[in-house]
C-alpha positions as CSV (number, residue, x, y, z in Angstrom):
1,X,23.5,9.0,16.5
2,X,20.3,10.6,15.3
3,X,19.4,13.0,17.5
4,X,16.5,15.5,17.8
5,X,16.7,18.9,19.3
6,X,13.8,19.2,21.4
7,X,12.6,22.9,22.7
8,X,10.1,25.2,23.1
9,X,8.1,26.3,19.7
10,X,5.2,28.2,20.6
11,X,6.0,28.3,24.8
12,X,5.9,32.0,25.5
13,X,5.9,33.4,22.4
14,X,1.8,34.3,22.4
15,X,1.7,32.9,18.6
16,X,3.9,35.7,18.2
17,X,5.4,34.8,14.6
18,X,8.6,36.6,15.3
19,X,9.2,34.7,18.5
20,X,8.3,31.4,17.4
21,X,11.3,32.0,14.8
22,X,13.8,33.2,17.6
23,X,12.6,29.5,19.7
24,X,13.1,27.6,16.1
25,X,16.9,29.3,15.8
26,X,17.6,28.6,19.3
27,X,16.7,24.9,18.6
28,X,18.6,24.8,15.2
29,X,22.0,26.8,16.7
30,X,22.4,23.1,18.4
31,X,22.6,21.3,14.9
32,X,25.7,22.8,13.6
33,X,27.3,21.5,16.7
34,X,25.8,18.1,17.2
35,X,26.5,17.9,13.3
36,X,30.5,18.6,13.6
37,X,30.4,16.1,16.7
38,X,30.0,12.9,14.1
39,X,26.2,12.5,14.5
40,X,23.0,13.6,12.7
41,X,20.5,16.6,14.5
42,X,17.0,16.7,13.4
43,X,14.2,19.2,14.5
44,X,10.8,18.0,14.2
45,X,10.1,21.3,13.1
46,X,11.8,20.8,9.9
47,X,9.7,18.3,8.8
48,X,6.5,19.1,9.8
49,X,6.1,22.4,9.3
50,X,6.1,21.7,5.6
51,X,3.2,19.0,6.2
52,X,1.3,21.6,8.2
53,X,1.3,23.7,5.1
54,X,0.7,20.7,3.0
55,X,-2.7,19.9,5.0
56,X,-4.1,23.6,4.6
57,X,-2.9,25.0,8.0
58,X,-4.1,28.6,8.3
59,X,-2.6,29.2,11.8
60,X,-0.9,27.7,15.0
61,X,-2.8,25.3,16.3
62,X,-5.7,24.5,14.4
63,X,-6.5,21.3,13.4
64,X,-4.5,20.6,10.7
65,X,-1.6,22.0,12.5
66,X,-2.4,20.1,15.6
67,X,-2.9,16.2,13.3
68,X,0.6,17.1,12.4
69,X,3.5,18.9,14.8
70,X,3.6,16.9,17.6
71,X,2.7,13.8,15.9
72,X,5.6,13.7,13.7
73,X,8.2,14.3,16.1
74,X,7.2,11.4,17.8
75,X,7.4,9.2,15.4
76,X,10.6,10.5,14.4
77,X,11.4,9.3,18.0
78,X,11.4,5.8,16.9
79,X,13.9,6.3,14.6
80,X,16.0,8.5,16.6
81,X,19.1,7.1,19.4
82,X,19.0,10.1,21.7
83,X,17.0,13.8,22.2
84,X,18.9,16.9,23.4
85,X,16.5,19.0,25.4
86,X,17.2,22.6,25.1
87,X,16.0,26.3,26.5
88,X,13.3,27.2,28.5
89,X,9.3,25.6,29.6
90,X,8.1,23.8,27.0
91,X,4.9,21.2,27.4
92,X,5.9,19.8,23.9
93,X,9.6,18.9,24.2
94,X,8.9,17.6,27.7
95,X,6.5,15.1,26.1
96,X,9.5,14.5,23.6
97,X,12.1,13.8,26.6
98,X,9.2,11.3,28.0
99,X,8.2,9.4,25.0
100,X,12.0,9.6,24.4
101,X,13.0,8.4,27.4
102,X,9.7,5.5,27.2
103,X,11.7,4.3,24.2
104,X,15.2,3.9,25.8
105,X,16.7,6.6,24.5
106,X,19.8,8.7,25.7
107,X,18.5,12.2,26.8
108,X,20.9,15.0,26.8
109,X,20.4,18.5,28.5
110,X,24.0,20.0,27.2
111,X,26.0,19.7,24.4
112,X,29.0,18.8,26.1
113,X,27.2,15.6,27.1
114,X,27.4,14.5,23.6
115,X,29.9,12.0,23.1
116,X,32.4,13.7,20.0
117,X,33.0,10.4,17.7
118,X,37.0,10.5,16.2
């Protein structure tokens, strides 16, 4: 399965560059796992963060930021077969569990609900 890793980014974190990074390993300390289980994890983060750059993004969300980030996790949605929904509040990766969920696909809140493939 493709499966993205949905948490908070900016939720609680103020902007605060050093927190957004501690949210965005917390996210990413699932893929590893998800990975060794037999399927694929994918952040949104790591491809539109790039794209935000790419459109002239000067900070968190601005408009360039905010045509991207959100955007492109849901459409990787429609390629994706399940979302994991990790850590704490987070209005974003709720929306991801909804559109998710809108499309038919398998939400997970733990790793151990991920089915290991032999």
């Amino acid at each position: 399965m493709l499966i993205l890793v949905a948490g908070p980014y900016r939720s609680g974190t103020n902007d605060d560059p050093g927190l957004i990074r501690k949210n965005v390993h917390e996210m990413e300390s699932y893929a590893l796992p998800i990975f060794r289980a037999g399927h694929i994890p994918l952040l949104g983060e790591w491809l539109a963060l790039p794209l935000v750059e790419l459109a002239g993004s000067r900070k968190i969300g601005d408009d360039a930021f905010n045509e991207i980030f959100h955007p492109t996790a849901t459409r990787l949605l429609e390629k994706c077969d399940a979302v994991l929904r990790v850590g704490g509040p987070s209005t974003g990766a709720d929306e991801m569990v909804r559109v998710g969920r809108s499309l038919g696909l398998t939400i997970y809140t733990t790793l151990a609900e991920i089915p290991t493939l032999e």
